[in-house]
N, C-alpha and C positions, 0 to 999 in steps of 0.2 A: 516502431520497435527495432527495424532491421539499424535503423541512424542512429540510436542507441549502442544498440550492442557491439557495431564498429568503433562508439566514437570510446568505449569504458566499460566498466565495471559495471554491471546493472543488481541491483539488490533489493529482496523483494522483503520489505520489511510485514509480513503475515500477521495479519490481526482480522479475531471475528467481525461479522456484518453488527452484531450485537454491540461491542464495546465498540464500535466506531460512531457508532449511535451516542452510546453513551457518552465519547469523549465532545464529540461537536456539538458546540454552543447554539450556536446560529449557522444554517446551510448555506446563508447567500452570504456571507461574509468571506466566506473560506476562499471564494475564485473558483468554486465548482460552476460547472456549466451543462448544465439541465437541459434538454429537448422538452420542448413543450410536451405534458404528459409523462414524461421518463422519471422514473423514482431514484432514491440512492441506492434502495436497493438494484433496480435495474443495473446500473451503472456499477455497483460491486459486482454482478455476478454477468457483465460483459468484460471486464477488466481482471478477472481472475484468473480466467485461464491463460491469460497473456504473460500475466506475470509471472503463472508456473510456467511456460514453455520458456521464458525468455530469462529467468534468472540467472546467475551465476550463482548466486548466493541466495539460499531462502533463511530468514534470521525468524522464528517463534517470536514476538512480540508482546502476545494476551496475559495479562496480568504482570509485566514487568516496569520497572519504573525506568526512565532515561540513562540514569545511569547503566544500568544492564544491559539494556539493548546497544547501547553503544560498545560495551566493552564485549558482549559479542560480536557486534562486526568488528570492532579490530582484532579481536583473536580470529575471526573467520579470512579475514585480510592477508 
């Protein structure tokens, strides 16, 4: 995260554990990488506090369509 935050802009696009469920089809398709045993949940709620400590930018994402989330980060930009 620190190679991150040197190399840019880091933005933490915020969406519940709930709709991420919902939007993901299939979990091994996506290029997630699972510990044997480790859930998505898990794995949401190791990576969450990372991305609040290390944002620049936190963007609301739940319940908006692409269009909107985009034109929030460029207004956040």
């Amino acid at each position: 995260m620190n190679y991150l935050k040197k190399k840019g802009l880091i933005i933490y696009l915020r969406i519940g554990f709930e709709e991420i469920v919902r939007r993901l089809n299939n979990i091994t398709t996506r290029g997630l990488v699972l510990v044997k045993g480790q859930s998505l949940l898990d794995i949401y709620n190791q990576r969450i506090p990372l991305y609040q400590k290390y944002a620049d930018i936190t963007i609301d994402c739940s319940d908006k369509d692409v269009e909107d989330i985009i034109e929030n980060v460029i207004n956040e930009i």
